[in-house]
N, C-alpha and C positions, 0 to 999 in steps of 0.2 A: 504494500500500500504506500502512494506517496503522496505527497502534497504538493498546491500550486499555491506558489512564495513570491510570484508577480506576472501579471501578467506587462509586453513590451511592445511598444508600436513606432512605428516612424515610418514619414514617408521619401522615395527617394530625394537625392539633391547630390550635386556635383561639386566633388571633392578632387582638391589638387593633388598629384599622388607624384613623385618621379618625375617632373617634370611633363605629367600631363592629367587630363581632365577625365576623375572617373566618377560616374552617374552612380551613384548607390544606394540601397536602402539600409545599410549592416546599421547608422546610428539607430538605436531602439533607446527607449526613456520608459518606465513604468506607467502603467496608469490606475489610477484608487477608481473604486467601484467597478460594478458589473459591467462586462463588455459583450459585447454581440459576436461570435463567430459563425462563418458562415463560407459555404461549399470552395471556395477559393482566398477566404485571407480570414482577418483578424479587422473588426473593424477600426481604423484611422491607423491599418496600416500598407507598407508596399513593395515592393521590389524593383531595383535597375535593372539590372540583367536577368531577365524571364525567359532566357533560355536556358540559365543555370539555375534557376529558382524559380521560386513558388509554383502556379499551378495546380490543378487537384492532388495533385499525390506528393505533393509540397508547400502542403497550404498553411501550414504551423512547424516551426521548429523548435525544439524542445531540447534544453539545458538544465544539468544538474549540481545543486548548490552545491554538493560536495565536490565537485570540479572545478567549482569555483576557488572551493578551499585551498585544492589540490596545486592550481595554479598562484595563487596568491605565495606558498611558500617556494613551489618550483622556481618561478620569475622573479621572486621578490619585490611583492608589488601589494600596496594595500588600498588600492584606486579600484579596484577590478567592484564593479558593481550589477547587479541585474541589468538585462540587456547588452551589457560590452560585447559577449560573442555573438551580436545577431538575432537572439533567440526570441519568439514571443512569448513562449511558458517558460520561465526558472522554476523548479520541479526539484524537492528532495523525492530520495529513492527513485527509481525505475532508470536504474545505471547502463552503462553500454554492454555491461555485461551480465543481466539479468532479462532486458529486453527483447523480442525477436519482432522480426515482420509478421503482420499478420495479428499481433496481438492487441486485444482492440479495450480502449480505457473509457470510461465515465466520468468528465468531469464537469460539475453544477449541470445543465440542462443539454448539455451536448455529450457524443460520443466520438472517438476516435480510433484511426487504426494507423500502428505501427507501419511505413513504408522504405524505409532505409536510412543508412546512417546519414550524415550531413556530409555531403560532398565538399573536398577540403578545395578552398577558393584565399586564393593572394587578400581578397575583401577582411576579411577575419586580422591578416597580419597587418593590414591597414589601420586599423581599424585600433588595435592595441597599440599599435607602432612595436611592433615583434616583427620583421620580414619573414622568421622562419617559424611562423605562427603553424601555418598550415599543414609542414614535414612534424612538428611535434604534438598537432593532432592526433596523428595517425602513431608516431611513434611511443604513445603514452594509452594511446587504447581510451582516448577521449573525447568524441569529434561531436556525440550528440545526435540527436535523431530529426527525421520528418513525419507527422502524422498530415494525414488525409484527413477529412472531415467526412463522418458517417451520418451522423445527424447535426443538422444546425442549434446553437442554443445558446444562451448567456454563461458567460465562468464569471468567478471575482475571486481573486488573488486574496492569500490568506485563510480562505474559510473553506477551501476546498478540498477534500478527499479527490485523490487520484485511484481510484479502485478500478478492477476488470471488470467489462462491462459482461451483463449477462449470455451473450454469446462472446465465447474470449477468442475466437480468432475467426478473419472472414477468407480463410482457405481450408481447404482438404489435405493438404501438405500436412504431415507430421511435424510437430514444434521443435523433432530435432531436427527436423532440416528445414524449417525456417530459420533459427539458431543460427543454424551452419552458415547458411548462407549470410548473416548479417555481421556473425564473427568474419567471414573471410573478406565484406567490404570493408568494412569497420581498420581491418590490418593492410589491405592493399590502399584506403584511400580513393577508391574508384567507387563510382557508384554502380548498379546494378539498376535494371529493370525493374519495375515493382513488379512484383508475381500478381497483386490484384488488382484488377478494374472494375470498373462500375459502382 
């Protein structure tokens, strides 16, 4: 069982990076009170690059506070706050390695379902000001995940139970090889196809 510790929204805007101009949405800020989610985003949030994000089967990405922790001592860093990696739910428990595709959560009036880990993206290292944000995603077994939205509905940060919803996966695949397949992107860093649609 986890909880949701904030929900994070922002929309994109053009950030000077390297000597040049990149469109993004990775700045995310909290928001107090109940928020509307719905079949493609979070509402008063967005995405620059929508061909490496969002979408239905990228419509929430989900970060966990102890990752945060993780990274607070790793980096040495005590700035790091909900939303810095991107995320729109900061979520204790439901770790990268507890998680599978397919596995499908209740949280306040909406459901969701597990679709892959977070595709590691230069955004992230920007975004902290880390350049090699994105190689020690992947080599920390820490990148975070994408839920799809199953039903539309209100969450609010704080009060919320992250429990499995009562059908807890929406494939036929065994949960060991939904696992499987979530450990082996999770460690290459690449994303995978979702196995589910509709």
């Amino acid at each position: 069982m986890g909880k949701l510790v904030s929900v994070n929204v922002g929309m994109p805007k053009n950030v000077r990076w390297r000597d040049k101009t990149v469109y993004t949405g990775i700045w995310k800020t909290p928001v107090h009170g109940p928020v509307m989610v719905r079949r493609l985003n979070v509402d008063g949030d967005g995405q620059g690059d929508l061909a490496g994000h969002g979408g239905e089967q990228r419509a929430v990405m989900v970060y966990q506070s102890e990752s945060y922790d993780f990274w607070k001592t790793y980096l040495g860093r005590t700035d790091l706050r909900p939303g810095h990696f991107g995320e729109n739910f900061t979520v204790t428990g439901l770790a990268d390695n507890e998680v599978c595709i397919g596995d499908r959560y209740r949280i306040g009036d909406a459901e969701f379902e597990v679709t892959q880990p977070r595709v590691t993206c230069f955004r992230v290292g920007l975004r902290l000001d880390e350049p090699d944000m994105p190689n020690l995603l992947v080599s920390q077994h820490r990148p975070g995940f994408y839920f799809r939205v199953i039903t539309e509905g209100r969450v609010r940060a704080g009060t919320t139970s992250c429990g499995p919803a009562a059908a807890a996966t929406g494939s036929a695949l065994p949960r060991s090889t939904r696992c499987s397949t979530y450990r082996t992107a999770t460690s290459s860093g690449c994303a995978r196809p979702s196995m589910f649609r509709g």
